[in-house]
C-alpha positions as CSV (number, residue, x, y, z in Angstrom):
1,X,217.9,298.6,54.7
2,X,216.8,295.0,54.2
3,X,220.4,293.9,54.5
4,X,220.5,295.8,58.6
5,X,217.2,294.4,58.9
6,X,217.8,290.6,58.0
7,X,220.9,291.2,60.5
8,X,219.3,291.7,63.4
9,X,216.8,289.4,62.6
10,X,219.6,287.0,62.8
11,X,221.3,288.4,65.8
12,X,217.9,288.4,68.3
13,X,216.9,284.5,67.5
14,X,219.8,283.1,69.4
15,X,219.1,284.8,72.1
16,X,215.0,283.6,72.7
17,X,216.4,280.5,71.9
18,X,218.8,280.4,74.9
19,X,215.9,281.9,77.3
20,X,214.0,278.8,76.0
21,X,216.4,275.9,76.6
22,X,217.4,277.6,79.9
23,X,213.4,277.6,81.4
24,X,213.7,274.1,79.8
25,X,216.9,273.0,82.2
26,X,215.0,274.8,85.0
27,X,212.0,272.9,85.1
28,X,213.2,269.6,84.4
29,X,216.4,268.9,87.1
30,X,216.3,264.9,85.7
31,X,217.2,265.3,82.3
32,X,220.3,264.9,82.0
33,X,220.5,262.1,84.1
34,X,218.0,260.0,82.2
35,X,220.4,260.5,79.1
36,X,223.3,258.8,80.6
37,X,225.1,261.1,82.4
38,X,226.1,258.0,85.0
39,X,228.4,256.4,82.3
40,X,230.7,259.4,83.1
41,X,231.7,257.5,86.4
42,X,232.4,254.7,84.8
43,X,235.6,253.5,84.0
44,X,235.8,252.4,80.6
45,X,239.4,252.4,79.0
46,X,241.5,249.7,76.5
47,X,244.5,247.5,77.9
48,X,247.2,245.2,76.1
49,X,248.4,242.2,78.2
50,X,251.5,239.6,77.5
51,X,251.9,238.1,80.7
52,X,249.3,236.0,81.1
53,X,250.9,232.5,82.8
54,X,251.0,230.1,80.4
55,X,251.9,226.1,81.1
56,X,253.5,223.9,78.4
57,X,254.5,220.5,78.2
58,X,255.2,218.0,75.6
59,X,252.7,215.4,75.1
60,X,251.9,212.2,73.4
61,X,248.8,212.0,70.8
62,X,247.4,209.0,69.4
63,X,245.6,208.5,65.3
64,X,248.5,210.1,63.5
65,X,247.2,208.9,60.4
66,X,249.8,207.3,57.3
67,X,247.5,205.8,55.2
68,X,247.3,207.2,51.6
69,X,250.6,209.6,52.4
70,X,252.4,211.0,49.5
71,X,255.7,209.3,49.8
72,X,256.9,205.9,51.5
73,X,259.1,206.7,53.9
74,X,261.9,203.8,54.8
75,X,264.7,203.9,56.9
76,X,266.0,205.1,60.4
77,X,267.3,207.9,62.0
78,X,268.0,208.5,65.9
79,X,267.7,211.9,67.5
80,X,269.6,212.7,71.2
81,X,266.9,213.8,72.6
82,X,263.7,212.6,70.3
83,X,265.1,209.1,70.3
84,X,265.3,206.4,67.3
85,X,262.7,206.2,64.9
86,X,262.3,203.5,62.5
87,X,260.1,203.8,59.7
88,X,258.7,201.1,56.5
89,X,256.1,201.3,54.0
90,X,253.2,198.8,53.1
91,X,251.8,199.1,49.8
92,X,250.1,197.8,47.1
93,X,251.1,197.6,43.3
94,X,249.3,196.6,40.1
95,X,249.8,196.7,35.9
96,X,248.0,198.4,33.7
97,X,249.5,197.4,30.5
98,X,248.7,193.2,30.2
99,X,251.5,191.1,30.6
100,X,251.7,189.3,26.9
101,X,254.4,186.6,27.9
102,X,254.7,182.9,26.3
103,X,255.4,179.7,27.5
104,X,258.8,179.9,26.5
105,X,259.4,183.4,27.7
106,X,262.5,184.0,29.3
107,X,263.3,186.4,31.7
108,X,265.7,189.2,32.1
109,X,265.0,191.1,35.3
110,X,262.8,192.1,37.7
111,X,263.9,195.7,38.6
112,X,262.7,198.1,41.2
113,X,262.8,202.0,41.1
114,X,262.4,204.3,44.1
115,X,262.4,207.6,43.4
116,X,264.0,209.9,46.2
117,X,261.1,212.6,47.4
118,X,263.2,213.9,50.9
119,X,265.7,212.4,53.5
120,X,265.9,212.9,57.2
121,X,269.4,212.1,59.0
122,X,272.7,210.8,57.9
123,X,273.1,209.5,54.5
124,X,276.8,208.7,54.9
125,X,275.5,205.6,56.7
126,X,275.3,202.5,54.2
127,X,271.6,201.1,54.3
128,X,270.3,197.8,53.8
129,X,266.0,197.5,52.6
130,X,264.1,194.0,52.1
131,X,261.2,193.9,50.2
132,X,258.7,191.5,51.6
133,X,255.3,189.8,50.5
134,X,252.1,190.7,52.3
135,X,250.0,188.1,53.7
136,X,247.0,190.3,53.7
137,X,245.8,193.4,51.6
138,X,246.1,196.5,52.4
139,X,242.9,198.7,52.1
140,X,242.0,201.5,50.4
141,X,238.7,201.9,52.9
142,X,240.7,200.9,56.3
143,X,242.1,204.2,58.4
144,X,245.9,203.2,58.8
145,X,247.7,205.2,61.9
146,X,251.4,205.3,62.5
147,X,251.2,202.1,64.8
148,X,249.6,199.9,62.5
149,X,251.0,196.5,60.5
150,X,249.4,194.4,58.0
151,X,251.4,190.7,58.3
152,X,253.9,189.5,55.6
153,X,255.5,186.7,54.6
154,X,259.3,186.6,56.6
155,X,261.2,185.7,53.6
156,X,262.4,188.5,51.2
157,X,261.7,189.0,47.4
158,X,264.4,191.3,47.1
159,X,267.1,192.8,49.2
160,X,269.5,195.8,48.8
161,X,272.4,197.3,50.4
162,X,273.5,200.9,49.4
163,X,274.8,204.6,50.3
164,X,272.0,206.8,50.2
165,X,271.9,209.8,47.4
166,X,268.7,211.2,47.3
167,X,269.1,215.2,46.4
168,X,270.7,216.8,43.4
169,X,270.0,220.1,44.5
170,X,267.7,221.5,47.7
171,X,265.7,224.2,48.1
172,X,265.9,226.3,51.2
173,X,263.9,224.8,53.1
174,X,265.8,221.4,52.4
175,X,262.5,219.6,50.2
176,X,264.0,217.9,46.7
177,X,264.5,220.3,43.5
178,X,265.7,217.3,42.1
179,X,265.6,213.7,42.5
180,X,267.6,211.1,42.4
181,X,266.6,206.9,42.1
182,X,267.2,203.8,43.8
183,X,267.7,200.9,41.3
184,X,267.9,197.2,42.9
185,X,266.9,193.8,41.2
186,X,264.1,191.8,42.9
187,X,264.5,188.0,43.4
188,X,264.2,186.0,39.9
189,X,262.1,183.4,41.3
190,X,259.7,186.4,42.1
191,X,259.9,187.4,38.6
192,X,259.6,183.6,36.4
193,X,256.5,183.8,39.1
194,X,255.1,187.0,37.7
195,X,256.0,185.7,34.2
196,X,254.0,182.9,34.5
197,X,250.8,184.9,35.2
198,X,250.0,185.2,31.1
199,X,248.0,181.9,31.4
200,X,245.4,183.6,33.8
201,X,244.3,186.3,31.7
202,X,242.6,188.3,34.7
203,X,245.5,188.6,36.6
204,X,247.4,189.0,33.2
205,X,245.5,192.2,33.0
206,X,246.5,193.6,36.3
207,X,243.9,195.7,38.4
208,X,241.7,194.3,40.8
209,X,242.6,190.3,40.3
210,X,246.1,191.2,40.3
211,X,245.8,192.6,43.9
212,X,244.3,189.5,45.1
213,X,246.9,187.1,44.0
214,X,250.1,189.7,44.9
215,X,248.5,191.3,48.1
216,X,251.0,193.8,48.1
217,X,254.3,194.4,49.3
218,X,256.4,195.5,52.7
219,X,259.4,197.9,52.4
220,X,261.4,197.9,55.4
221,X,265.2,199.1,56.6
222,X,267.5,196.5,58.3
223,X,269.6,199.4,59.6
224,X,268.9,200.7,62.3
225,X,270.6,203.5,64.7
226,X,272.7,206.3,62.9
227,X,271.6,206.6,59.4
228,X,268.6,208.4,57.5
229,X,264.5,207.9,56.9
230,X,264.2,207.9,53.0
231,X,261.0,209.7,51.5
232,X,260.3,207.8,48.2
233,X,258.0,209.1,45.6
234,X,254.5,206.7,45.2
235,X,253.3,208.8,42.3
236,X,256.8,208.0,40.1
237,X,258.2,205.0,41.7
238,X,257.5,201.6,40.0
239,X,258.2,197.9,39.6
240,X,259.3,196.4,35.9
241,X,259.1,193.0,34.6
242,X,262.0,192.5,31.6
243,X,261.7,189.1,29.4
244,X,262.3,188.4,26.0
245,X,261.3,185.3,23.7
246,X,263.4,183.0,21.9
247,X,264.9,184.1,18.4
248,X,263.0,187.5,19.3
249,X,265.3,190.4,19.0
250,X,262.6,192.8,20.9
251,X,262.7,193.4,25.0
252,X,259.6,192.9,26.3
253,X,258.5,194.9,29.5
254,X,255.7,195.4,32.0
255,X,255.2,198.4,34.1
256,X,253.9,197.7,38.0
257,X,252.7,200.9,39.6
258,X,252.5,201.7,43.6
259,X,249.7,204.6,42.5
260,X,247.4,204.4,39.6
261,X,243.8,206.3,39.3
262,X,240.7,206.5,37.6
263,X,238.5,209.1,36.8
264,X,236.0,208.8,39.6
265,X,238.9,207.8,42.3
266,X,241.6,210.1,43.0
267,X,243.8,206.6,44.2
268,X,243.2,203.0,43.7
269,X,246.0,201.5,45.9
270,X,246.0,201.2,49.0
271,X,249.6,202.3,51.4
272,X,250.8,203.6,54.5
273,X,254.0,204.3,56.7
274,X,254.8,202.4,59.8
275,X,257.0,204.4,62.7
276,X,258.3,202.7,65.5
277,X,259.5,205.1,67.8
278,X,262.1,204.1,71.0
279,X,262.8,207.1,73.7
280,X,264.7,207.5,76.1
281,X,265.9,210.6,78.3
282,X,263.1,212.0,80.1
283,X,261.2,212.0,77.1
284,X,261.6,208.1,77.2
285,X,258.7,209.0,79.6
286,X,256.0,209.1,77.1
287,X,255.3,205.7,76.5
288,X,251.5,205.7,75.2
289,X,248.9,208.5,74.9
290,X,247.5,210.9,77.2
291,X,251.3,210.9,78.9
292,X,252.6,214.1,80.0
293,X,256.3,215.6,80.4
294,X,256.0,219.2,82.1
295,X,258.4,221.9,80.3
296,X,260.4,222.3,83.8
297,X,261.4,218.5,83.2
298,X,262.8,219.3,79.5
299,X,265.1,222.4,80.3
300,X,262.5,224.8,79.2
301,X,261.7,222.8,75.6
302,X,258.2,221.2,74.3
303,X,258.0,219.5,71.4
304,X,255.8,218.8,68.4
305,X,257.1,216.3,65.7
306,X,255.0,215.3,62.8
307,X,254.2,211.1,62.2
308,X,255.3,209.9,66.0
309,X,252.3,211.9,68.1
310,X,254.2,214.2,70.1
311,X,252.4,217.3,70.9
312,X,252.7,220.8,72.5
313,X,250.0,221.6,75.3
314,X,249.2,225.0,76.5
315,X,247.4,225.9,79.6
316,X,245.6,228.9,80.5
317,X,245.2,228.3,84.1
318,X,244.2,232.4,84.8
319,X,242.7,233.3,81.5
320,X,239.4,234.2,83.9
321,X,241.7,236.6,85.7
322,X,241.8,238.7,82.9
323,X,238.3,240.0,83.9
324,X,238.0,240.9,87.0
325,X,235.1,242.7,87.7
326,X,234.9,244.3,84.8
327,X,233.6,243.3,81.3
328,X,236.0,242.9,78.8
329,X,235.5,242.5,75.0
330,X,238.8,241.1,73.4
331,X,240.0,243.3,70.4
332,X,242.8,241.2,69.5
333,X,244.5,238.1,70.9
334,X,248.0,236.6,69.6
335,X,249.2,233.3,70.4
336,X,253.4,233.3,69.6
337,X,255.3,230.4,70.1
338,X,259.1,231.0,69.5
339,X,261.4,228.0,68.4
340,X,263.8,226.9,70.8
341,X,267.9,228.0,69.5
342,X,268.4,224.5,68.8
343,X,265.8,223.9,66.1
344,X,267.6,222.6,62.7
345,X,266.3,224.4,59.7
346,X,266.4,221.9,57.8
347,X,264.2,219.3,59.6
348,X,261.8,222.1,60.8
349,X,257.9,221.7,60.7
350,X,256.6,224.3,58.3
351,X,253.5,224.8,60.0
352,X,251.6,224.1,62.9
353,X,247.6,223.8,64.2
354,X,245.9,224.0,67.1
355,X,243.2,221.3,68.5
356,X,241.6,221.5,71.9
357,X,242.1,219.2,74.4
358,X,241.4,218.7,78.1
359,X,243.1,217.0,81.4
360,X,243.3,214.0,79.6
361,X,246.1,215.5,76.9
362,X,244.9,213.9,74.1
363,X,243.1,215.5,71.3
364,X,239.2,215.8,71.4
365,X,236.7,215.0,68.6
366,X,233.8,215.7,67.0
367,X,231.1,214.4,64.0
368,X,234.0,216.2,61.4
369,X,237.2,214.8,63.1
370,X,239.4,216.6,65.4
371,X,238.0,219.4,67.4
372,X,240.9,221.8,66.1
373,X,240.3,226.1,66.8
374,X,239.0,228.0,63.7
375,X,240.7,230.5,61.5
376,X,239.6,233.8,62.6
377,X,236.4,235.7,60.8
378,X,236.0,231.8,59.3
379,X,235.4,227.9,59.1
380,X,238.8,226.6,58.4
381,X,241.9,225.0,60.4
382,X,244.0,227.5,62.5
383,X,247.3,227.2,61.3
384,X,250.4,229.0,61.4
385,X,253.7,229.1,59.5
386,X,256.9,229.5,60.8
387,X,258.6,232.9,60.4
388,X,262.3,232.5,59.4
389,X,262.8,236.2,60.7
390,X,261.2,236.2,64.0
391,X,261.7,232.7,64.3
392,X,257.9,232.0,65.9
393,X,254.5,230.8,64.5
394,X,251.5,233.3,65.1
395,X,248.4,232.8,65.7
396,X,245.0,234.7,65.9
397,X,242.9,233.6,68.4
398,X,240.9,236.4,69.0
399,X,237.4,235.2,68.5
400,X,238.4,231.4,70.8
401,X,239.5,234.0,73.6
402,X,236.6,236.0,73.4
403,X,233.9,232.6,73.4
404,X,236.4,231.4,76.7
405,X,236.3,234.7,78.7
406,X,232.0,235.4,77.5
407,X,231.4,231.7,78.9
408,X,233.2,231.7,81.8
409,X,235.4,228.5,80.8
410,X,237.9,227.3,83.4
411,X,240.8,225.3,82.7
412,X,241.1,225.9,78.9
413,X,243.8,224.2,77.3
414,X,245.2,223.6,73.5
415,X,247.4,221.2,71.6
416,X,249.8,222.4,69.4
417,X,250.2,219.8,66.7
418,X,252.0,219.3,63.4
419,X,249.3,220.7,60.8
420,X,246.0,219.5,60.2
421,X,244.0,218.2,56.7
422,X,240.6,217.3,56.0
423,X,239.3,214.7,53.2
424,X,237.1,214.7,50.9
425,X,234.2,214.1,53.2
426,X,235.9,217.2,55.3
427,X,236.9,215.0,58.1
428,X,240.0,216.7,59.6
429,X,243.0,214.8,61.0
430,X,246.9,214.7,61.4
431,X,248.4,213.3,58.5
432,X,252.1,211.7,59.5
433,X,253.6,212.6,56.0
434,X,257.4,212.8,57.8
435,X,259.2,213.4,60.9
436,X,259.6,216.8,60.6
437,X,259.9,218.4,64.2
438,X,260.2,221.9,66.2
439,X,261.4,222.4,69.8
440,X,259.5,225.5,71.6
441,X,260.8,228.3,74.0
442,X,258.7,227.6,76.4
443,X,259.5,230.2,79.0
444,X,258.7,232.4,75.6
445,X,255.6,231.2,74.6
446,X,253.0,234.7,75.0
447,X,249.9,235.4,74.2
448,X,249.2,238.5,73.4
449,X,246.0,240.1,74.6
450,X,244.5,243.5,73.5
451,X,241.3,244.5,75.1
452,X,238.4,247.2,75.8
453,X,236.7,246.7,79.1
454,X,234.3,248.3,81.2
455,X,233.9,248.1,85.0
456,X,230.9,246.5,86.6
């Protein structure tokens, strides 16, 4: 009996309830309304665009920076369609060990060693380098760009003719496994001169005085045209003084280094790469910054090559269109840039960065450097690496779509650029460590947009 009973106790409370909630409905029409029962007429849904128009051309950026790069790049090497490049190095050098020579000290040699880091172009071609004095020092605290020059004296203290062999053995990607050296002998009057420095014990001791009396020195190609851009190695490169003494059976040497450091400062010398660049072609058209040449003028090809400034721009000229009259919050957005079938493997950049930019094509700053698009969900540079498989570098630049389309920004435009760097101080920049390039597919360049939106 309690069992029947607690069943129908069960079985009549749904139905007051009911009675309830329908009196409820009956005197009170506006309920429902007042809970939201308009957002049922709205339309509300998720879309996926890649058609956006987008315009590219190649462009060319000033303040490639070369100072303080990690190799010295010497040499030259022409490209069809990115022209002739000719690049030399301007460094300093110093002892650390003190040079202990005599009066009577005789001299053997006055060798240099340049350690192969990475080549560009044809090193069948024979190649002929100078070394040359500099007039004025080169500076650890000066900002050295890809156009810059420090003067030197004209007449050589050593040159060299040779056939380039820098690699042993390559890795896929065509950087050095193993390295090979360059070995040349330096002018002996250069070296009796260096010899002589034992009577001034401060420049004896090398450092600081040293720099002052040998400024430094210029390393530059006399070939020009067909032939390669040598990457030499700072770090284990070096200059070496040989003498002996009368009726002394030991050899006597001194050690002269292009990079030394302390414990406080990463670097001590000062050095950077100089590239002269000549173009011709319709890219020949790009003679200083801020000049433009349109994909439709290039077959369909942009460029971006690291160390001589040339850039990739993108416009979004309809971005706003994506819109409407709706509101739209971006889910995910994919910028993918394909290489062009005639990039070379081996001379391909790595990676690339985005910086903004606006109708005057070149890049824009701020207090920390350039004005480049952060990684997404953080505070870093936006970078991309090239996919060997899809052959394209992808980015995600779903948070810079979402600030463009929230603030109604017209005319937004990027630079796609070899990749980015900060210093120390986390100033950012483009560092001109090579002449690494990519060409882009320009009538493939998508960005991918996926996106919720609901009508106004």
């Amino acid at each position: 009996m309690i069992s029947i009973s607690s069943k129908n106790c069960i079985w009549k409370w749904p139905a007051i309830k009911w009675v309830g909630i329908l009196s409820l409905f009956l005197t009170s029409c506006d309920l429902p309304k007042e809970i939201g029962s308009d957002l049922f007429s709205v339309e509300v849904g998720l879309n996926y665009t890649d058609s956006l128009s987008i315009q590219s051309s190649t462009v060319l950026i000033d303040s490639i920076f070369t100072n303080q790069t990690n190799s010295f790049l010497v040499g030259s090497h022409q490209d069809p369609i990115l022209g002739t490049v000719v690049a030399s190095a301007f460094t300093q050098v110093a002892n650390v060990d003190t040079l202990k020579s005599k009066e009577n000290s005789i001299l053997d040699s006055l060798k240099m060693e340049l350690i192969y880091q990475s080549f560009v172009g044809d090193t069948t071609q024979k190649q002929t380098i100078s070394v040359y004095r500099l007039k004025d020092s080169v500076s650890r605290a000066v900002d050295y760009f890809n156009t810059s020059t420090v003067a030197y004296d004209p007449t050589p203290i050593g040159t060299h003719s040779f056939f380039p062999r820098p690699i042993k053995a390559k890795s896929a990607n065509g950087d050095s496994l193993k390295y090979d050296t360059l070995r040349f002998k330096l002018n002996a009057s250069f070296g009796k001169e260096l010899l002589e420095k034992y009577t001034d014990k401060s420049i004896a001791a090398g450092g600081a005085a040293f720099r002052q009396y040998f400024r430094g020195m210029h390393i530059k190609s006399n070939t020009t045209g067909k032939a390669a851009i040598l990457g030499f190695s700072p770090t284990y490169s070096v200059m070496t003084l040989h003498y002996h003494n009368p009726n002394d059976t030991v050899k006597y040497k001194v050690n002269y280094y292009f990079s030394l450091s302390t414990a406080l400062i990463q670097e001590i010398h000062g050095r950077f790469n100089q590239l002269q660049v000549s173009r011709s072609g319709v890219l020949g058209n790009l003679q200083k910054p801020g000049d433009r040449v349109p994909a439709s003028q290039s077959n369909m090809v942009t460029y971006v090559q690291a160390g001589t400034g040339l850039a990739t721009k993108l416009e979004f000229p309809y971005l706003l269109n994506l819109k409407g009259n709706k509101n739209v919050a971006i889910n995910k957005a994919e910028l993918v840039l394909p290489a062009a079938d005639s990039y070379e493997w081996s001379k391909i950049l790595g990676s690339l960065s985005l910086v903004e930019t606006d109708a005057s094509n070149r890049t824009l700053k701020n207090s920390y450097g350039l004005k480049y698009l952060l990684t997404e969900g953080g505070a870093g540079i936006q970078s991309a690496n090239f996919d060997p498989v899809s052959k394209t570098y992808s980015f995600n630049v779903t948070t810079a779509i979402q600030n463009i389309l929230a603030n109604n920004r017209k005319n937004f435009a990027i630079l796609v650029t070899s990749p980015l760097t900060s210093n120390s101080a986390g100033f950012s920049r483009i560092i001109g460590e090579n002449i690494r390039y990519v060409p882009l597919n320009a009538s493939k360049v998508k960005l991918k947009v996926y996106y919720t939106y609901i009508a106004k």
